[in-house]
C-alpha positions as a Markdown table, in Angstrom:
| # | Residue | x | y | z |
|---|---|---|---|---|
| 1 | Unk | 38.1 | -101.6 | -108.3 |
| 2 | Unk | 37.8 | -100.7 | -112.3 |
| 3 | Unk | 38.4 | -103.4 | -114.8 |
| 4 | Unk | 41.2 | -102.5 | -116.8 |
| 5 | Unk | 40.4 | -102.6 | -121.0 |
| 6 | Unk | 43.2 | -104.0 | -122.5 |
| 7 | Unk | 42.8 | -104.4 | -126.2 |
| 8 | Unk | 43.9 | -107.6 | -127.9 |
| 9 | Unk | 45.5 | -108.2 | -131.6 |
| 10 | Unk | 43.2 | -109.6 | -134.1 |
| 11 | Unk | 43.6 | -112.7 | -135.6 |
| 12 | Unk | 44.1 | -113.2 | -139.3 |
| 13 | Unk | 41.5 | -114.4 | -140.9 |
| 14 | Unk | 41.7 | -116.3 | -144.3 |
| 15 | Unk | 38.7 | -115.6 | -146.2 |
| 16 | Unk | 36.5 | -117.9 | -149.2 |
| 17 | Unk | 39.3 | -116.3 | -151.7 |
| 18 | Unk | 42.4 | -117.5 | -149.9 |
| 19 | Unk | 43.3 | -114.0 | -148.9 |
| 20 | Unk | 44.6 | -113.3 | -145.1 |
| 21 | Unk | 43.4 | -110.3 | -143.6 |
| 22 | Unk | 43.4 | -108.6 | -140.0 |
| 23 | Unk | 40.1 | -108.9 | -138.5 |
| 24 | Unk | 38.9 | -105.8 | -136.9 |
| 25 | Unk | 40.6 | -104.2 | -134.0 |
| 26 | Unk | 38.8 | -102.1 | -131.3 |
| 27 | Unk | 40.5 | -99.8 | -129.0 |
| 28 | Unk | 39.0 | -99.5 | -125.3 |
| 29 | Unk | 35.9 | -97.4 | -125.7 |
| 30 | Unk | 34.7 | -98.6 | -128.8 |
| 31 | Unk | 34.9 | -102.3 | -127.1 |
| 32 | Unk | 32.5 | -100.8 | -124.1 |
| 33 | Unk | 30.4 | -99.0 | -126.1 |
| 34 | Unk | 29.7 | -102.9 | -127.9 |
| 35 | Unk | 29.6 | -104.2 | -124.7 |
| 36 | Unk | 27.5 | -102.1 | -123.8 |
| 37 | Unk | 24.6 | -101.8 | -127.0 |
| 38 | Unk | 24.9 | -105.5 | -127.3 |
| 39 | Unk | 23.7 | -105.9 | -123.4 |
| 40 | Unk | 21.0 | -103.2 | -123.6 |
| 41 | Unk | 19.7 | -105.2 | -127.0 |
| 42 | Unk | 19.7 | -108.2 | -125.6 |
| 43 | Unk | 17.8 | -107.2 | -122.3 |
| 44 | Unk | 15.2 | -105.7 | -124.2 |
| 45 | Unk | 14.7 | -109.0 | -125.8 |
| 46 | Unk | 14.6 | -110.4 | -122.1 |
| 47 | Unk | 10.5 | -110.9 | -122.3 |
| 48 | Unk | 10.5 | -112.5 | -125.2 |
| 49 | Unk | 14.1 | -115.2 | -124.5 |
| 50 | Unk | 11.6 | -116.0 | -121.9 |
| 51 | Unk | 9.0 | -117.3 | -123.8 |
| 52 | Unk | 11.6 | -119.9 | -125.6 |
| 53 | Unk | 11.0 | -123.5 | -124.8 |
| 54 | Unk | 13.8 | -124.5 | -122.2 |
| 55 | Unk | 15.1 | -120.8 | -122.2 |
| 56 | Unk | 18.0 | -121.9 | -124.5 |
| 57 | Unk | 19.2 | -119.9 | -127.4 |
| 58 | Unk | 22.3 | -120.8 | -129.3 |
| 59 | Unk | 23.0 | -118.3 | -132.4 |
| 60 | Unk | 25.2 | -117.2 | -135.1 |
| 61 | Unk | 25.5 | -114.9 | -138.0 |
| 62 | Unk | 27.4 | -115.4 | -140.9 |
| 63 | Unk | 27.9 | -112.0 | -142.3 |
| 64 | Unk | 29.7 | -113.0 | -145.5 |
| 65 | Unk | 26.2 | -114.9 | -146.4 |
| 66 | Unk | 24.2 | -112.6 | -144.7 |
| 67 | Unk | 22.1 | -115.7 | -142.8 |
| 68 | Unk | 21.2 | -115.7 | -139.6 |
| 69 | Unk | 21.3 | -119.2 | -137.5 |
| 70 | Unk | 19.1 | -119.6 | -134.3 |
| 71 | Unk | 18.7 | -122.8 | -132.7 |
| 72 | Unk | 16.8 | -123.8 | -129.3 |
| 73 | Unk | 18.1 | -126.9 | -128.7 |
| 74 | Unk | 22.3 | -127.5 | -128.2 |
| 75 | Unk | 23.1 | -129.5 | -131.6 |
| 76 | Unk | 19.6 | -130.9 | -132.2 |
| 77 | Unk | 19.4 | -131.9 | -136.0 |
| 78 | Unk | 16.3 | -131.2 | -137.9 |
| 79 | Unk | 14.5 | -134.0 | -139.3 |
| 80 | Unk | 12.0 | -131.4 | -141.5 |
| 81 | Unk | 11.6 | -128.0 | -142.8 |
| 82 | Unk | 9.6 | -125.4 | -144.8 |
| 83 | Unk | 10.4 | -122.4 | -146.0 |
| 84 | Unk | 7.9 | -119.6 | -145.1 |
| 85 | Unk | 7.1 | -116.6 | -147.4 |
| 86 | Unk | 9.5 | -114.1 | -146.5 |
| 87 | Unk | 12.8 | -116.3 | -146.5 |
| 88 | Unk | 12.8 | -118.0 | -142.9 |
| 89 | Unk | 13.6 | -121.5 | -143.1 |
| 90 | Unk | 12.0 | -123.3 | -139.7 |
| 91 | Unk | 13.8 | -126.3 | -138.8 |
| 92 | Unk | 11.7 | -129.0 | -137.3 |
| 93 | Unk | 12.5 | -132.6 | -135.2 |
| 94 | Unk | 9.2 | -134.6 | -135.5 |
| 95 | Unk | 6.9 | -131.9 | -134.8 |
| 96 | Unk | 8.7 | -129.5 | -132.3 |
| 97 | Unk | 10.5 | -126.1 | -133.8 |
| 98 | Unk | 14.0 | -126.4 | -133.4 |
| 99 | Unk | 15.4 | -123.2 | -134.9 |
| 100 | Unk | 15.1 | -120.7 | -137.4 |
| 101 | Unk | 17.3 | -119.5 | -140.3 |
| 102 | Unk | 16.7 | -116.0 | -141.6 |
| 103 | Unk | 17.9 | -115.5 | -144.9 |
| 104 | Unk | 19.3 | -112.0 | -146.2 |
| 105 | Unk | 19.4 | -111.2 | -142.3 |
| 106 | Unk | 20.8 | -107.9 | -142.5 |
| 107 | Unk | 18.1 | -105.8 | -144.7 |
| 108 | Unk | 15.6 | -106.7 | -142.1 |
């Protein structure tokens, strides 16, 4: 039987300025055709999630910054990092890469 798409109201959202606003809202198809582009990405990256120590990824984009968060360990602080060349920050405990930021993620 054929899941039924049943769209739900957005939340309001209160933004750095103190305005409320809607946050988008999808009907049916646009939420499967998401669905469905954010799965095919995500299995084409399959061969290299695998390579990721532990096969853990934990990430988040913050689109009003424009940075890109990715960890591989579940709330592991870093005790060092460096800044490479082209704006990545790699975060570091003792000697072991624990994430990544990515600065100015989106014109990449």
């Amino acid at each position: 039987m054929a899941r039924r798409c049943v769209p739900r109201a957005g939340r309001g959202r209160v933004r750095g300025d103190g305005d409320a606003h809607e946050s988008l809202r999808l009907d049916c198809k646009e939420i499967q055709a998401v669905a469905e582009l954010t799965a095919d990405t995500f299995i084409a990256l399959l061969p290299t999630l695998r390579e990721i120590p532990g096969h853990l990824l934990w990430s988040l984009y913050d689109e009003e910054a424009d940075v890109l968060y990715v960890s591989f360990r579940k709330e592991e602080a870093a005790t060092d990092s460096e800044m490479t060349d082209d704006d990545v920050i790699v975060r570091y405990h003792g000697d072991e890469v624990v994430g990544f930021t990515v600065l100015n993620a989106s014109r990449r």
